[in-house]
Backbone as JSON Lines, residues from 0, in Angstrom:
{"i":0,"aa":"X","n":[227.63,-49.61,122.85],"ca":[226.67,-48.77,122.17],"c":[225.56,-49.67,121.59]}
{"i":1,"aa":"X","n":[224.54,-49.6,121.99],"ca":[223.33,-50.16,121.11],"c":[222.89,-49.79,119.46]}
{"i":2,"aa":"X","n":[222.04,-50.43,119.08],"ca":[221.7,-50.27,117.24],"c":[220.86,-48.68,117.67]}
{"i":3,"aa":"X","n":[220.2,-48.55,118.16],"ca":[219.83,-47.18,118.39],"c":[220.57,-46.17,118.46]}
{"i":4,"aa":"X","n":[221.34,-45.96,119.17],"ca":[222.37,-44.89,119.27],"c":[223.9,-45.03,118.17]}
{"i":5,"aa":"X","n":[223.45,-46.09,117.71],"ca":[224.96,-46.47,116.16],"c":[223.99,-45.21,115.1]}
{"i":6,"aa":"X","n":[222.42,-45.72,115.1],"ca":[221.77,-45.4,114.12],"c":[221.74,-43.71,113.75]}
{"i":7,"aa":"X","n":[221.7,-43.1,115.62],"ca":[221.78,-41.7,115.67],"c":[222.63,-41.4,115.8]}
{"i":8,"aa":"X","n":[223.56,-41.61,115.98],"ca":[224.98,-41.24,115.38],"c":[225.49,-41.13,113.92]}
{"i":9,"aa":"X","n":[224.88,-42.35,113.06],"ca":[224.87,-42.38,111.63],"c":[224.05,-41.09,111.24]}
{"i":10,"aa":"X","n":[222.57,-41.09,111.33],"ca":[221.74,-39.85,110.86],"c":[222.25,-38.87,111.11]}
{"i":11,"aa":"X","n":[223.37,-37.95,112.3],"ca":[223.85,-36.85,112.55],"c":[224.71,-36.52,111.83]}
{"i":12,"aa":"X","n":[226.16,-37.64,111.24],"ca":[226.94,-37.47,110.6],"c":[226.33,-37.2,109.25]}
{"i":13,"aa":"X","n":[225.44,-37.71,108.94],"ca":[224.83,-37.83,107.4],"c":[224.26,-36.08,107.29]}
{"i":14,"aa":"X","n":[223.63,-35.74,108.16],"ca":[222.55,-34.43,107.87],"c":[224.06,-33.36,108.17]}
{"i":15,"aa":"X","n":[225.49,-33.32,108.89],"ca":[226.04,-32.85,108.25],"c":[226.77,-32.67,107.78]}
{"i":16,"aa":"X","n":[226.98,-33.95,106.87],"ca":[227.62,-33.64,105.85],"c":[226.68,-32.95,104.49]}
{"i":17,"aa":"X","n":[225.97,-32.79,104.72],"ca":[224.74,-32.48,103.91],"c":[224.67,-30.85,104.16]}
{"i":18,"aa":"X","n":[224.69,-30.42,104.97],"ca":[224.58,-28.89,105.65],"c":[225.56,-27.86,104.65]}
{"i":19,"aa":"X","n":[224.71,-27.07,103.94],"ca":[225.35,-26.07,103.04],"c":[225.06,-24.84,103.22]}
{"i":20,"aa":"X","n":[225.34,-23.63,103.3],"ca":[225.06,-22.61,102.82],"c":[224.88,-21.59,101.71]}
{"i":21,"aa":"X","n":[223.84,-21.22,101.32],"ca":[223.51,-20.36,99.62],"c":[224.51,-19.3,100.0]}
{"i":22,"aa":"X","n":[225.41,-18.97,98.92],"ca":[226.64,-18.34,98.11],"c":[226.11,-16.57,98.45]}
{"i":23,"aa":"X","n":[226.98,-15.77,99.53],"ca":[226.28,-14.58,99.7],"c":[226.46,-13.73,98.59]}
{"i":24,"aa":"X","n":[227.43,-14.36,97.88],"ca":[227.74,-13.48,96.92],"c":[227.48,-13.36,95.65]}
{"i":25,"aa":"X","n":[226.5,-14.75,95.35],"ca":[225.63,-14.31,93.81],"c":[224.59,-15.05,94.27]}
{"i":26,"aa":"X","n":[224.28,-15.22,95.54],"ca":[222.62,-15.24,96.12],"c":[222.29,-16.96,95.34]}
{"i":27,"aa":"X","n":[223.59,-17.61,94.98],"ca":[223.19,-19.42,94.92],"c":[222.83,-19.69,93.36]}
{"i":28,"aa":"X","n":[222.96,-18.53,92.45],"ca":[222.81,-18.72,90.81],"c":[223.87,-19.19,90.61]}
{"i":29,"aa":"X","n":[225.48,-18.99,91.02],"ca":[226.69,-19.71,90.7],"c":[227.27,-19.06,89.6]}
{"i":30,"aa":"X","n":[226.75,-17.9,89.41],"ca":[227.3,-16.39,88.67],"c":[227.4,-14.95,89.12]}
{"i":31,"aa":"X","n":[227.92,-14.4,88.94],"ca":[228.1,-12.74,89.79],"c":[227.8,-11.88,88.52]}
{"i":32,"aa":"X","n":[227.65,-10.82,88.43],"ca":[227.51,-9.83,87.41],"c":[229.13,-9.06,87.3]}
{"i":33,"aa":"X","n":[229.13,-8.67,86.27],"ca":[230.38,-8.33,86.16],"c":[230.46,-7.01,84.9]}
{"i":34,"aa":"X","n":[230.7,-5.92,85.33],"ca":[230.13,-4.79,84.55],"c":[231.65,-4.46,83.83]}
{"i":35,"aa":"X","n":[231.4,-4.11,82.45],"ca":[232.39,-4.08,81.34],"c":[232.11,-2.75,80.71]}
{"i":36,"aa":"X","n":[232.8,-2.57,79.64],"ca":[232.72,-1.04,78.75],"c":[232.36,-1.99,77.76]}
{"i":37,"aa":"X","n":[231.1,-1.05,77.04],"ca":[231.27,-1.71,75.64],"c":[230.36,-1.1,75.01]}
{"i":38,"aa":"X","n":[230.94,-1.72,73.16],"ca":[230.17,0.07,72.16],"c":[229.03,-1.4,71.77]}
{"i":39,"aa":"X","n":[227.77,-0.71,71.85],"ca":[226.54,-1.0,71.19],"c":[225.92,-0.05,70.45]}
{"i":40,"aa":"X","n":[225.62,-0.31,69.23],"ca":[224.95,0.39,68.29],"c":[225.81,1.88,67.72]}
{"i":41,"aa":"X","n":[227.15,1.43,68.13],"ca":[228.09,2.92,67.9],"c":[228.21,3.73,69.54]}
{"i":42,"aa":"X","n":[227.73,3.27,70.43],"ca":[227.55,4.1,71.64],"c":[228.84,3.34,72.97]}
{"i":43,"aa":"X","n":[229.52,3.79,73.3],"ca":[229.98,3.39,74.2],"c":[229.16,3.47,75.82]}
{"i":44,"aa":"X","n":[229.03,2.47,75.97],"ca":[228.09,2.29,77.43],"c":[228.71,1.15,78.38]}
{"i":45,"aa":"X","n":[227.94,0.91,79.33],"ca":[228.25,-0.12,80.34],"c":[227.19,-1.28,79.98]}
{"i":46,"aa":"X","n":[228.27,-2.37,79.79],"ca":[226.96,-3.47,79.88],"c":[227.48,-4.25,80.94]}
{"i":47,"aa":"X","n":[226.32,-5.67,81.18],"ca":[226.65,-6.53,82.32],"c":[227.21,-8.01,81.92]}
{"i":48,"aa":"X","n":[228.12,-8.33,82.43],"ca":[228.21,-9.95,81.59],"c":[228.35,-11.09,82.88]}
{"i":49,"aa":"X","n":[228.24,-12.09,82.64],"ca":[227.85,-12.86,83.95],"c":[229.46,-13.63,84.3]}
{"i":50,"aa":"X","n":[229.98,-13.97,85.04],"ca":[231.73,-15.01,85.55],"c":[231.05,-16.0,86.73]}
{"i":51,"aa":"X","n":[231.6,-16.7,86.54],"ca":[231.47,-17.48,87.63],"c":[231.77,-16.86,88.65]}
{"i":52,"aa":"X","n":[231.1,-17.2,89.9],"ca":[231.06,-16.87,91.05],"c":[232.41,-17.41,91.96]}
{"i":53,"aa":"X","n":[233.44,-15.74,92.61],"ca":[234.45,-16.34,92.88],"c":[234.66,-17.02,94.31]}
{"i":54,"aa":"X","n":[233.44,-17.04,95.03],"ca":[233.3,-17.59,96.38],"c":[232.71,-19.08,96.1]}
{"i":55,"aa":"X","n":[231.85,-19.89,95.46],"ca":[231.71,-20.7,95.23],"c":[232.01,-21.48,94.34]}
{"i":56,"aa":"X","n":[232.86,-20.89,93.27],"ca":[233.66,-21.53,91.99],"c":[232.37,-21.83,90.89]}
{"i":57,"aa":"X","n":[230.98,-21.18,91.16],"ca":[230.17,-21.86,90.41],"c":[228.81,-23.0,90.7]}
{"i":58,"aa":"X","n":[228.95,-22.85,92.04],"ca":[228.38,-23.95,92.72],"c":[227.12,-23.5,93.16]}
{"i":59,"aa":"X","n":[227.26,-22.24,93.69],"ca":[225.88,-21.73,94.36],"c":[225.7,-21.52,96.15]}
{"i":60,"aa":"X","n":[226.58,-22.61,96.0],"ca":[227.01,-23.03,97.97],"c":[227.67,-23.29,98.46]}
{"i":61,"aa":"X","n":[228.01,-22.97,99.65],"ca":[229.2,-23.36,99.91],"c":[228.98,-24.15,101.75]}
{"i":62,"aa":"X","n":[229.6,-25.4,101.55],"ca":[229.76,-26.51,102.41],"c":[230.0,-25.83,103.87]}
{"i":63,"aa":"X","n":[229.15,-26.29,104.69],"ca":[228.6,-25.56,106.4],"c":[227.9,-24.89,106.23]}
{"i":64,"aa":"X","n":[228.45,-24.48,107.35],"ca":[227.85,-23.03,108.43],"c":[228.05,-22.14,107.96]}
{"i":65,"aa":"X","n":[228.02,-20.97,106.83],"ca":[229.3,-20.05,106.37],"c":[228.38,-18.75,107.12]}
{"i":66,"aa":"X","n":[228.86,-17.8,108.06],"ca":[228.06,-17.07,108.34],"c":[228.58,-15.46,107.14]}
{"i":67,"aa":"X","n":[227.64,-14.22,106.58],"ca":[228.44,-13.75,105.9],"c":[229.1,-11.96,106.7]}
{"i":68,"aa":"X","n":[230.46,-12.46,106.2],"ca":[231.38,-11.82,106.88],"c":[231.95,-10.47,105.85]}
């Protein structure tokens, strides 16, 4: 193998390990919405509160190709 083809072999492995995909499921913020009961001002209503995102643990992305399924 020549320094040329060591080199492109190095750059391929590098770009993917690098290769991620944005989180389909909180769109790569690394939080989901998460809707609760709760009394405001005396009123029982729905509010929103944010959890970590359970497909990315928080991350935003997730490592490859992920196509969404």
């Amino acid at each position: 193998m020549t320094g040329d083809e060591e080199e492109a072999e190095f750059v391929a492995d590098s770009v993917a390990e690098q290769t991620y995909t944005v989180c389909h499921h909180c769109g790569g913020i690394g939080e989901a919405p998460l809707s609760v009961l709760a009394v405001l001002g005396g009123v029982g209503r729905s509010a929103t509160a944010n959890r970590d995102c359970r497909l990315c643990s928080g991350d935003g992305r997730l490592a490859g190709m992920v196509p969404p399924v």
